[in-house]
GUKOL-196130 format. One record per atom (N, C-alpha, C, O, CB): residue in one letter; x, z, y. Coordinates in steps of 0.05 Angstrom, whole numbers, padded with zeros to 5 digits, always signed. Each point is the difference from the previous one (the first is absolute). Glycine has a CB too. Example, Ala and Ser with C-alpha at 12.3 -4.5 7.8 and 13.67 -1.06 7.14 Angstrom:
BEGIN
a+00264+00156-00114;a-00018+00000+00024;a+00018+00000+00024;a+00021+00013+00000;a-00059+00012-00023;s+00031-00039+00044;s+00016+00001+00024;s-00015+00014+00022;s+00010+00004+00022;s+00014-00047-00035;
% end
This chain:
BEGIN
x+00017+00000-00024;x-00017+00000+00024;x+00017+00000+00025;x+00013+00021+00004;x-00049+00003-00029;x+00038-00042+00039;x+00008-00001+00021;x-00013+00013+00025;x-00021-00011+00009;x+00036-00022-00033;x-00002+00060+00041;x-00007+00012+00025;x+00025+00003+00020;x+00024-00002-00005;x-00063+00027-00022;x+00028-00019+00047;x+00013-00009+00024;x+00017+00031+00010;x-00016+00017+00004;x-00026-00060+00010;x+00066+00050-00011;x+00003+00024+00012;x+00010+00011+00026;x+00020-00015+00004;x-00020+00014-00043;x-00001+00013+00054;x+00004+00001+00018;x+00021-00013+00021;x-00001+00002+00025;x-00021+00027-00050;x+00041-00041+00011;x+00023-00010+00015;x-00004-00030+00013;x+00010-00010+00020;x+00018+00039-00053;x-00051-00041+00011;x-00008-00019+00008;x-00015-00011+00022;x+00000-00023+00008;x+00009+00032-00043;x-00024+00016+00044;x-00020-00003+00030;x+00022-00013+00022;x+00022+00011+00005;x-00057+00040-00012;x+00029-00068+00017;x+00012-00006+00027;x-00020-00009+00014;x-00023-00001-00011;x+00066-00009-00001;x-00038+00002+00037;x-00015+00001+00010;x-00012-00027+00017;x+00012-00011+00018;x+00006+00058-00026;x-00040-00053-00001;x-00013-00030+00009;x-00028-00001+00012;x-00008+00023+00005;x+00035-00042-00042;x-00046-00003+00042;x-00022-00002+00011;x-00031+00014-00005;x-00002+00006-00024;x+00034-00041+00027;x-00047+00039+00004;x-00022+00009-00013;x-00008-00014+00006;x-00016-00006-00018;x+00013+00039+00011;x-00002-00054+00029;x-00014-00027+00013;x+00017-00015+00017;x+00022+00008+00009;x-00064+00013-00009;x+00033-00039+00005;x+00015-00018+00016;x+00007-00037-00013;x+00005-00002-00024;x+00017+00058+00040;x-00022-00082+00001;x+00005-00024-00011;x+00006-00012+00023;x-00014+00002+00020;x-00013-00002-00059;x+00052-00017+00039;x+00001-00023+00021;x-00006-00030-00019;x+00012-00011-00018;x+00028+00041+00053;x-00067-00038-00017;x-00003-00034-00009;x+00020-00016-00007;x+00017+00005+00017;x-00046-00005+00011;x+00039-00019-00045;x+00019-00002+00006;x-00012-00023+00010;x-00023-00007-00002;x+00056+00035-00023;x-00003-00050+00045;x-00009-00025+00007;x-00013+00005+00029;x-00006-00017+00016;x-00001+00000-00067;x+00005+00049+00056;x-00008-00008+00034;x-00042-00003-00009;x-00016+00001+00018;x+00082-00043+00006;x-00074+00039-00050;x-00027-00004-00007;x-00016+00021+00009;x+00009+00023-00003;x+00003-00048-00033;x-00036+00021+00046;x-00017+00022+00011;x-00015+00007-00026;x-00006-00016-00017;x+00000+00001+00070;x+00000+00043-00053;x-00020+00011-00018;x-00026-00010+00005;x-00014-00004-00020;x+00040+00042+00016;x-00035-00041+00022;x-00029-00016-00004;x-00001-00025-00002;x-00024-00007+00002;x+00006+00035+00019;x+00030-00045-00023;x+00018-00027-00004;x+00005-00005-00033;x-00002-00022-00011;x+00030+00031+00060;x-00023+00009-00058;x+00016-00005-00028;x-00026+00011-00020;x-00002-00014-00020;x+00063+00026+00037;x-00075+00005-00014;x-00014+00024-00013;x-00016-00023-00015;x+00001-00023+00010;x-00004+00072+00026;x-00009-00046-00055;x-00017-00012-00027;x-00008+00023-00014;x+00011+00022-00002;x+00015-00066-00007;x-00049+00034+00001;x-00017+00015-00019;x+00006+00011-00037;x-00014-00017-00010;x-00015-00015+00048;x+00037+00044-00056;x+00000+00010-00017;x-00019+00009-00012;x-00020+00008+00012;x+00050-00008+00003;x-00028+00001-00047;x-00024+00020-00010;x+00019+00021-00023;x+00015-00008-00017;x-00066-00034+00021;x+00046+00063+00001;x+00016+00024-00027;x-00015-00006-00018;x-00024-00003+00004;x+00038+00046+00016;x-00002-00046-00045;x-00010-00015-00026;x+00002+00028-00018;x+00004-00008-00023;x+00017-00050+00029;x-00023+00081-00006;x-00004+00027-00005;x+00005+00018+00025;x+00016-00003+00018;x-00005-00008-00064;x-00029+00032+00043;x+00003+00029+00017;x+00042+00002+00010;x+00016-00002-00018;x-00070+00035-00023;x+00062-00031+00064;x+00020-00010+00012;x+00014+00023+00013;x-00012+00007+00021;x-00009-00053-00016;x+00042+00061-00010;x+00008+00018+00022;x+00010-00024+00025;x+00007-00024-00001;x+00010+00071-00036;x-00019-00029+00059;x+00014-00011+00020;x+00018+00012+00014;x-00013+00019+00010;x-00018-00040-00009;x+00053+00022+00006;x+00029+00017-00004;x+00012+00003+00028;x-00004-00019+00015;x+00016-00002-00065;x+00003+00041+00059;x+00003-00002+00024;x+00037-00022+00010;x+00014-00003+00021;x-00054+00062-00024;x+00041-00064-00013;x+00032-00019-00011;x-00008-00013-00028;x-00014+00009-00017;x+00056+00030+00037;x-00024-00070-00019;x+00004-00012-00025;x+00011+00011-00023;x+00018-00012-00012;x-00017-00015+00039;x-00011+00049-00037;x+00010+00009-00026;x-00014+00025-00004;x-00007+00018+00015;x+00052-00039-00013;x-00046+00017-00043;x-00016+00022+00000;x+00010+00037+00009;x-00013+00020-00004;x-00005-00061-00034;x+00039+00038+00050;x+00019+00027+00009;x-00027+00010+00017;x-00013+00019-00009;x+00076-00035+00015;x-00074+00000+00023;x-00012+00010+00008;x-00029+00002+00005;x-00017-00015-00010;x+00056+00013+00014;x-00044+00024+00017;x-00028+00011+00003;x-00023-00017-00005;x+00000-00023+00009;x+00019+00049+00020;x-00040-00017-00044;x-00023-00018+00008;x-00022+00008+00027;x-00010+00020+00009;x+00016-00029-00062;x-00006-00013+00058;x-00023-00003+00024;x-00029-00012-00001;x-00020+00001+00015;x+00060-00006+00006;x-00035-00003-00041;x-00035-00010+00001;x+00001-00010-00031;x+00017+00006-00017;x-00029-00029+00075;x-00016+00003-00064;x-00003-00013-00028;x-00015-00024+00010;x-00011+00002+00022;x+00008+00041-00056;x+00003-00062+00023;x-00011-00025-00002;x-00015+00000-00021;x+00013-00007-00021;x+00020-00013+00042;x-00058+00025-00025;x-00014+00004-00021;x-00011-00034-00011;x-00005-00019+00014;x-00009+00075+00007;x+00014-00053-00050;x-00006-00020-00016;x-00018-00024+00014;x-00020+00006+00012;x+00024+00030-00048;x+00006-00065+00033;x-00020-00015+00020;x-00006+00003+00027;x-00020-00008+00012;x+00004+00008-00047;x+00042+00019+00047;x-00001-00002+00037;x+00020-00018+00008;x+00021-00005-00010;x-00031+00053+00021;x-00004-00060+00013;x+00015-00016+00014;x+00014+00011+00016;x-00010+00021+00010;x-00016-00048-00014;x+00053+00022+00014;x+00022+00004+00007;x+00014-00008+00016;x+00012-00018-00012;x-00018+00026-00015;x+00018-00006+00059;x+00022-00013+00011;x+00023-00003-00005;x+00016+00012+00014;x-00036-00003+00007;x+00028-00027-00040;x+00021-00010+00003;x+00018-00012+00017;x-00006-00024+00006;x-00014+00027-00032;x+00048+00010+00038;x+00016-00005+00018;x+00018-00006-00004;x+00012-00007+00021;x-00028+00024-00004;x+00028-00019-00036;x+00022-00018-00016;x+00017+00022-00018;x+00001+00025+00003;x+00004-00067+00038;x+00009+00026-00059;x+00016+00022-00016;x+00027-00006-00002;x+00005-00024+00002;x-00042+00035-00028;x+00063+00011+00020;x+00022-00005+00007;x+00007-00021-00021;x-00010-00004-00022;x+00019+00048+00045;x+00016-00060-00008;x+00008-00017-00004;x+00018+00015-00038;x+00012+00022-00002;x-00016-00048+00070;x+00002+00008-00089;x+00006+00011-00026;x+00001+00029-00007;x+00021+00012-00006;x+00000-00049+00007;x-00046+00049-00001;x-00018+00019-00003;x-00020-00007-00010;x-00009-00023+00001;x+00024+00041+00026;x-00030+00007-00041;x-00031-00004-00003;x-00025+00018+00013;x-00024+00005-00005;x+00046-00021-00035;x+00002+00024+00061;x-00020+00021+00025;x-00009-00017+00022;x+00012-00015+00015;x+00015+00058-00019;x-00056-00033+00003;x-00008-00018+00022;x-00019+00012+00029;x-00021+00011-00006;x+00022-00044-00040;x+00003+00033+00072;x-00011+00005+00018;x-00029+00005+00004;x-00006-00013+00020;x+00041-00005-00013;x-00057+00031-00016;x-00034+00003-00008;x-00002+00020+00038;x+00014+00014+00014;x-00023-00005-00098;x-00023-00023+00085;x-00015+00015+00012;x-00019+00007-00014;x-00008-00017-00016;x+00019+00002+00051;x-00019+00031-00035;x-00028+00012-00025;x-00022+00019+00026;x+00003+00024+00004;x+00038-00009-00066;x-00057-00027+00071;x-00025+00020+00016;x+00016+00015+00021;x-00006+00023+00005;x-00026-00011-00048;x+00061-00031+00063;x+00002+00009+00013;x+00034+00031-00002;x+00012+00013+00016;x-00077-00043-00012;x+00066+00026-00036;x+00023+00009-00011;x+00023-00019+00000;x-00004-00020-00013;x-00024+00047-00011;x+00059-00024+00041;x+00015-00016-00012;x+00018+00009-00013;x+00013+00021+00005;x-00023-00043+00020;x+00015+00005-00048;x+00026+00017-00016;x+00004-00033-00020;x-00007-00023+00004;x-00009+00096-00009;x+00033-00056-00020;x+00017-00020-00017;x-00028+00000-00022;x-00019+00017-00002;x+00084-00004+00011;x-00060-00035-00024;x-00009-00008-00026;x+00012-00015-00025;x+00022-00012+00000;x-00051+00015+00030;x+00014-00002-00047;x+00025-00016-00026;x-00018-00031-00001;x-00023-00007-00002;x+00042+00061-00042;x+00000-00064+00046;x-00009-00032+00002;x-00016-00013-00034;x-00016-00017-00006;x+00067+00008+00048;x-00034+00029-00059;x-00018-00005-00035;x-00033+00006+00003;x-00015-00007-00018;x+00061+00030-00017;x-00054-00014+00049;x-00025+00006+00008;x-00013-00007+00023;x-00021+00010+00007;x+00032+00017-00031;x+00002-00043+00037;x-00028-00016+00015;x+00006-00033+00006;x+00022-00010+00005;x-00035+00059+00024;x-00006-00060-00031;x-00016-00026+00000;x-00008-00005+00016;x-00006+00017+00016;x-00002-00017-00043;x+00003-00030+00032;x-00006-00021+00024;x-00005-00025-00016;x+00010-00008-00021;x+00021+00028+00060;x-00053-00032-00020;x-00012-00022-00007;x+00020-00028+00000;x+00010-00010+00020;x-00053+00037-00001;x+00044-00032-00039;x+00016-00036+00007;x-00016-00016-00006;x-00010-00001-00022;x+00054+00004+00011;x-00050-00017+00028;x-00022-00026-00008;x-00022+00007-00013;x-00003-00017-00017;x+00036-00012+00011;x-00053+00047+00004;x-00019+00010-00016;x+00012+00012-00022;x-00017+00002-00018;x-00012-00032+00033;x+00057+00041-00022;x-00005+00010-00024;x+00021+00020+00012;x+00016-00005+00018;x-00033-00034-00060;x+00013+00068+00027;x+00016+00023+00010;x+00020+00002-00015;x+00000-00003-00025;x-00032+00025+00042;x+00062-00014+00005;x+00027+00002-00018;x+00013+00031+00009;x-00008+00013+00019;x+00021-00073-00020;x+00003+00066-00013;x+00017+00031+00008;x+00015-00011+00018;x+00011-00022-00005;x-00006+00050-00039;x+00001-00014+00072;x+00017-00006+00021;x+00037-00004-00015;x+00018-00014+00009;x-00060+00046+00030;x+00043-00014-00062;x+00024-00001-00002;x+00009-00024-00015;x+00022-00010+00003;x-00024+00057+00001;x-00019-00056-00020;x+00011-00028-00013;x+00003-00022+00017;x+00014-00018-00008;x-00034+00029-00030;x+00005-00012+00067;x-00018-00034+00013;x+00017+00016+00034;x-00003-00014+00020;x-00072-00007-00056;x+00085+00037+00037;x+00010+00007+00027;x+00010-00021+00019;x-00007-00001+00023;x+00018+00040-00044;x+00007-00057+00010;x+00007-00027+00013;x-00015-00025+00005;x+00005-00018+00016;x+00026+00035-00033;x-00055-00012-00004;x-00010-00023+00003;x-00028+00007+00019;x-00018-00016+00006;x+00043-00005-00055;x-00023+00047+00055;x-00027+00018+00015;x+00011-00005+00032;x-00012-00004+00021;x-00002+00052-00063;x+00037-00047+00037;x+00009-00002+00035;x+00002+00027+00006;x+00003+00005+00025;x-00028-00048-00007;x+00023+00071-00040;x+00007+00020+00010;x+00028+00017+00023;x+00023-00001-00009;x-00052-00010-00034;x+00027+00017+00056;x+00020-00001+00022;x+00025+00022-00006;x-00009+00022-00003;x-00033-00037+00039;x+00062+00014-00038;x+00019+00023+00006;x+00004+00018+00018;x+00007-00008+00022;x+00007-00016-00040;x-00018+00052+00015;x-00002+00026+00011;x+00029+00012-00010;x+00009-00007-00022;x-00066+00012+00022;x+00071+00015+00018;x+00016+00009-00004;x-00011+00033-00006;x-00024+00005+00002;x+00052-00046+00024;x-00009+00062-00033;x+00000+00026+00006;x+00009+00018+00022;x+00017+00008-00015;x-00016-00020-00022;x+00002+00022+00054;x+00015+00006+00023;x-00002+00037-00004;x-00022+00009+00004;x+00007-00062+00033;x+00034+00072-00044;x+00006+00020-00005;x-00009+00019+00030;x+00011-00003+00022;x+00027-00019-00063;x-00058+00040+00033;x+00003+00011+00023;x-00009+00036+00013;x-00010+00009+00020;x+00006-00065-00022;x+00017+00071-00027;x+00014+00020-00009;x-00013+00031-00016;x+00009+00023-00002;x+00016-00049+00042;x-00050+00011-00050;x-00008+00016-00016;x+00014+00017-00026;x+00024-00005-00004;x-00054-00025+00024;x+00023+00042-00030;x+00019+00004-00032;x-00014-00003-00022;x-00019+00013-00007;x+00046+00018+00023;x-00012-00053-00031;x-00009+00001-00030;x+00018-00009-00027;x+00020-00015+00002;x-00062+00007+00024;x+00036+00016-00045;x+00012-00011-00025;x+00007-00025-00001;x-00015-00018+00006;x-00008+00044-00026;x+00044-00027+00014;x+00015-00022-00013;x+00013-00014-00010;x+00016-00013+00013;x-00026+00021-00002;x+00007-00011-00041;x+00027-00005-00009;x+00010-00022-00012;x-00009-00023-00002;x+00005+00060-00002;x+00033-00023-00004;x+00020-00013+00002;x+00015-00024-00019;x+00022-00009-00004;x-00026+00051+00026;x-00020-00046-00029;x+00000-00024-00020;x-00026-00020-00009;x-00021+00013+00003;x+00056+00019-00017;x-00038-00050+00007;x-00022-00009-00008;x-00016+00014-00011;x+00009+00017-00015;x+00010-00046+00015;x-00041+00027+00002;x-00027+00015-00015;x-00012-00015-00029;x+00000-00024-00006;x-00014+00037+00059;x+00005+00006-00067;x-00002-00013-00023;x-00033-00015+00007;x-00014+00011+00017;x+00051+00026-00052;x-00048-00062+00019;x-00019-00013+00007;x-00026+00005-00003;x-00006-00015-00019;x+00035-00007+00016;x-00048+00033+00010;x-00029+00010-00012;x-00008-00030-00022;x+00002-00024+00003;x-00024+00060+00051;x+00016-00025-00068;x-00009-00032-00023;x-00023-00007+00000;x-00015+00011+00015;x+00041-00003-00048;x-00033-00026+00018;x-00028-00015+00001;x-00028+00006+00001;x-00007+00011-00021;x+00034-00027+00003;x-00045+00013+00035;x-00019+00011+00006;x-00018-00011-00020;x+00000-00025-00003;x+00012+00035+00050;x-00035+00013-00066;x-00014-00017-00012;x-00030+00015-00015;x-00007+00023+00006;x+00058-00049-00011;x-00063+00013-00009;x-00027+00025+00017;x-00008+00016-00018;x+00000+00000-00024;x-00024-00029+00054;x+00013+00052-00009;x-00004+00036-00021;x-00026+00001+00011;x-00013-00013+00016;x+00063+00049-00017;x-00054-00009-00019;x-00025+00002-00005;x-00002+00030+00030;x+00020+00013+00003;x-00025-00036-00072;x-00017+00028+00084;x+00006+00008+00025;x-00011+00026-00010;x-00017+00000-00017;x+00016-00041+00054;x+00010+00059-00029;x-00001+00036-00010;x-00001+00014+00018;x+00018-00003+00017;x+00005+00002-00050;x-00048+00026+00037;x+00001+00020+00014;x+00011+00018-00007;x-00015+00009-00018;x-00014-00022+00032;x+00056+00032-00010;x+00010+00015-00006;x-00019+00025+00007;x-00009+00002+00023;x+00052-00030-00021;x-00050+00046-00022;x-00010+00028+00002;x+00019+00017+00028;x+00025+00001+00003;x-00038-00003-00064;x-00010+00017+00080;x+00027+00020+00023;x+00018+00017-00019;x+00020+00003+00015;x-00056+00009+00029;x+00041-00001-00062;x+00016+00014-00027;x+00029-00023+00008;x+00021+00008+00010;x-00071+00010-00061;x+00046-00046+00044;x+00029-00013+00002;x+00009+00002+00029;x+00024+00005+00002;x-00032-00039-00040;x-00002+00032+00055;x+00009-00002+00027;x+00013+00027+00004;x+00023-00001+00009;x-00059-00033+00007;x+00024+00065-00020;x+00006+00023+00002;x+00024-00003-00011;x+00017-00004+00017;x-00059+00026-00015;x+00053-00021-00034;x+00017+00001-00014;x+00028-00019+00016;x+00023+00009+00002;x-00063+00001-00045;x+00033-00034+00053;x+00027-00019+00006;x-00002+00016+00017;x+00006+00021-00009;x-00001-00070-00003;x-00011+00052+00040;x-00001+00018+00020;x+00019+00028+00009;x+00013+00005+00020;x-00054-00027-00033;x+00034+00039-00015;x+00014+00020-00007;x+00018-00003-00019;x+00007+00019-00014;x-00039+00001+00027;x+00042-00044-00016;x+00017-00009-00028;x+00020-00022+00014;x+00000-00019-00015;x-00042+00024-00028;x+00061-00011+00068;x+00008-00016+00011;x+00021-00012-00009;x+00021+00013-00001;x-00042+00005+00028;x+00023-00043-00033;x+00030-00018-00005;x+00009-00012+00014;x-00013-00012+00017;x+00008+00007-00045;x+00033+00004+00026;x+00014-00018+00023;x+00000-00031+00003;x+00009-00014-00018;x+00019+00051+00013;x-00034-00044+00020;x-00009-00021+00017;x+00013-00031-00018;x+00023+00001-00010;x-00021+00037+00062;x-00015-00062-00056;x+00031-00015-00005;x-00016-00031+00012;x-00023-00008-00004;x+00055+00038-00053;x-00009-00041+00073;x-00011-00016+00005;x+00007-00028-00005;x+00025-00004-00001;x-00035+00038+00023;x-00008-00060-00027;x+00001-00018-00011;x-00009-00030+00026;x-00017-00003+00018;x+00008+00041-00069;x+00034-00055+00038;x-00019-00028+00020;x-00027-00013-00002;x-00009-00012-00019;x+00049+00000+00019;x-00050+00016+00023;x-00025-00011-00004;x-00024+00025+00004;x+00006+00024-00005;x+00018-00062-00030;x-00051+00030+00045;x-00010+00009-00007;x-00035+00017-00028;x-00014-00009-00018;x+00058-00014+00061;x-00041+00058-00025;x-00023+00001-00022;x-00018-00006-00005;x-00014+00003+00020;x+00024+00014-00020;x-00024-00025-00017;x-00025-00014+00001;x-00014-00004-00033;x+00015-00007-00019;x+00007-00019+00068;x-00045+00029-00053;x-00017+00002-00024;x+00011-00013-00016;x+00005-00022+00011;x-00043+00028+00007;x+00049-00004-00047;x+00008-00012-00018;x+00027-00008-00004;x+00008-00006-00022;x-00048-00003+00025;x+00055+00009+00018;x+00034-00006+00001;x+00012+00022-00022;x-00002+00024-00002;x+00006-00041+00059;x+00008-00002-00070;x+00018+00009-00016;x+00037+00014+00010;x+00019-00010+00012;x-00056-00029-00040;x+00029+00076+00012;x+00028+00012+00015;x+00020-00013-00024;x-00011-00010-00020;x-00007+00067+00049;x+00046-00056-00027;x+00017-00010-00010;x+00005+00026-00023;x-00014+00021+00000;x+00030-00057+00045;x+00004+00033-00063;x+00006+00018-00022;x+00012+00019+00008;x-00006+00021-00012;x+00008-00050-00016;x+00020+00032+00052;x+00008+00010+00011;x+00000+00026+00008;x+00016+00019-00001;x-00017-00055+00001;x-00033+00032+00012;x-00024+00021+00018;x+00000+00019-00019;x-00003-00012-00021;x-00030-00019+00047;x+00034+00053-00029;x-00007+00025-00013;x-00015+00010+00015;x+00005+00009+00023;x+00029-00002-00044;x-00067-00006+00003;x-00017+00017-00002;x-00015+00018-00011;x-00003+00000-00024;x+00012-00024+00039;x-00022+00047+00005;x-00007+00022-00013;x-00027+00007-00019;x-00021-00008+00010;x+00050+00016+00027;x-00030+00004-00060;x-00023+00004-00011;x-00019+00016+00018;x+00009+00013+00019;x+00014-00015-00062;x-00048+00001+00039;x-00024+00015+00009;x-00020+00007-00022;x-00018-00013-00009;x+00024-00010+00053;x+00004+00052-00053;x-00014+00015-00009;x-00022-00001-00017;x-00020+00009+00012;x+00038+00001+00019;x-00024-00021-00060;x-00033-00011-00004;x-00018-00017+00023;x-00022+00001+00009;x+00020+00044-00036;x+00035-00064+00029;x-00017-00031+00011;x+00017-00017-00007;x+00023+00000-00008;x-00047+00010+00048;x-00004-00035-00032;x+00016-00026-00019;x+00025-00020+00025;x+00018-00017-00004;x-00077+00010-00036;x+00051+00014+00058;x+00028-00002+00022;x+00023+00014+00002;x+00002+00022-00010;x-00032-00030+00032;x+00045-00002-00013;x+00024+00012+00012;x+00001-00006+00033;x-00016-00013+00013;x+00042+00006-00062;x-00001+00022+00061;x+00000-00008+00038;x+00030+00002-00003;x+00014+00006-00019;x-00062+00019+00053;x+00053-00031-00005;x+00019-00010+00009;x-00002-00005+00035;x-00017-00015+00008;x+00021-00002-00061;x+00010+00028+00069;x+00003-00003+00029;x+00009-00031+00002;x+00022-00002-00012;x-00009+00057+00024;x-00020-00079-00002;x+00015-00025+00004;x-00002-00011+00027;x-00023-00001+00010;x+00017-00010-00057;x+00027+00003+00061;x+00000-00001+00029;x-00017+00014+00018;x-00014-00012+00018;x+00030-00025-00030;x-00016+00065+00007;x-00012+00023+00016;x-00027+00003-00005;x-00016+00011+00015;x+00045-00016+00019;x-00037-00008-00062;x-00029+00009-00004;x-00004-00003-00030;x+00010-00018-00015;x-00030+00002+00064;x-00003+00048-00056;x+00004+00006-00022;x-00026-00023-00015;x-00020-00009+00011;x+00045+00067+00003;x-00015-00062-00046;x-00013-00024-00005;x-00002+00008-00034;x+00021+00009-00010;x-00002-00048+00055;x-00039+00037-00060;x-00006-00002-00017;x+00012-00017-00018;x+00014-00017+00011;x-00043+00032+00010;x+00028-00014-00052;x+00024-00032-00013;x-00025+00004-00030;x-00013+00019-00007;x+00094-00012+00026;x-00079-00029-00030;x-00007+00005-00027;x+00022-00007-00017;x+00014-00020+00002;x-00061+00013+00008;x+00050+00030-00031;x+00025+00001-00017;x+00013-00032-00010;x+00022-00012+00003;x-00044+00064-00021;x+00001-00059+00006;x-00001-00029-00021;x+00016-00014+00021;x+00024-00002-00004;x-00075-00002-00026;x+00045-00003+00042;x+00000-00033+00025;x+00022+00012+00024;x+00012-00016+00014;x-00077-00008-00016;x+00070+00053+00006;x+00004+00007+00020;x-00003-00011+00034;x+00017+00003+00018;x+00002+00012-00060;x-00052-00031+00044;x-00011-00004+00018;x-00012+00013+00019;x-00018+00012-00013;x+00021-00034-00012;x-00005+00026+00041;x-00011+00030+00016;x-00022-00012+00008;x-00006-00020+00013;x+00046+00047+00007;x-00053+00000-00038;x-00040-00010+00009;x-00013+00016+00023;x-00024-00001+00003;x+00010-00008-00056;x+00031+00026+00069;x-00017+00014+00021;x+00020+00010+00013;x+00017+00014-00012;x-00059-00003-00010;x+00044-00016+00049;x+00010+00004+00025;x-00009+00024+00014;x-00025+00001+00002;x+00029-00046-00001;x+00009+00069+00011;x-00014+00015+00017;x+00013+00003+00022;x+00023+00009+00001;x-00044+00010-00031;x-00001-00033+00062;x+00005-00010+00014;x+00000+00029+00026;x+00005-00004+00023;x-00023-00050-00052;
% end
């Protein structure tokens, strides 16, 4: 399991983007849709804060995303922050594509990062990859599991990409049993998340 420790914090943005190209944000901006329930992040990576969600089937301002990255610039209801480009879509010619596959051929614009002195995690090497998203069966956890992870806390580990219903954690991830249940949890980029043993797919997010 990969976690982050203290030496690693330095210190970078919680918000902030220069256009690049001199391009205006209301100039460049296009429409998106989150193709699942979406954190929206206060920086390109899952290190930091969340600020909002892009809930399933919302439309979205898209303002461009960094240049070879898969973080991308979202307005969500007036929220701005980062998003993961594997999850949202745009119309090409009547038929809908993932921004991250069709980005060039969308005319999506390049946005930079601009550091401007918040503190957060970050480390110091590549992140291992969240894996393939694919579909679970949707579960109300009893308040008993929430109490237990709650009062039962693990250390943090974080992965590229983001969380989201059905993504597969890597072998890596070590997670914890829960007590006469058929889940296990696990903290993954700052939020605690349900997994089913078999598939190790995470069927429930708590937001």
């Amino acid at each position: 399991m990969k976690t982050l420790s203290p030496h690693l914090i330095r210190t970078v943005a919680a918000a902030g983007l220069i256009l690049a190209g001199g391009v205006s944000a209301a100039a460049a901006a296009m429409s998106a849709t989150a193709v699942t329930d979406l954190n929206v992040r206060a920086g390109p990576g899952p290190q930091y804060p969340i600020v909002g969600l892009a809930a399933r089937g919302s439309t979205t301002v898209l303002e461009g995303c960094i240049e070879g990255s898969l973080w991308c610039r979202v307005n969500v209801g007036g929220v701005s922050g980062w998003a993961y480009a594997k999850y949202l879509a745009a119309d090409q010619s009547g038929s809908t594509v993932v921004i991250s596959e069709r980005r060039a051929e969308l005319g999506v614009p390049a946005v930079t990062y601009e550091a401007t002195g918040s503190t957060v995690v970050t480390p110091a090497e590549p992140l291992e990859l969240i894996g393939p998203v694919g579909e679970v069966d949707a579960i109300t956890p009893p308040p008993a599991v929430n109490t237990y992870i709650t009062s039962n806390p693990v250390d943090p580990v974080y992965l590229d990409g983001e969380v989201v219903l059905g993504a597969t954690l890597p072998n890596t991830v070590a997670v914890r049993q829960i007590p006469d249940y058929n889940y296990e949890y696990v903290m993954v980029n700052g939020q605690p998340v349900l997994v089913e043993p078999s598939t190790r797919r995470i069927v429930y997010i708590y937001r």
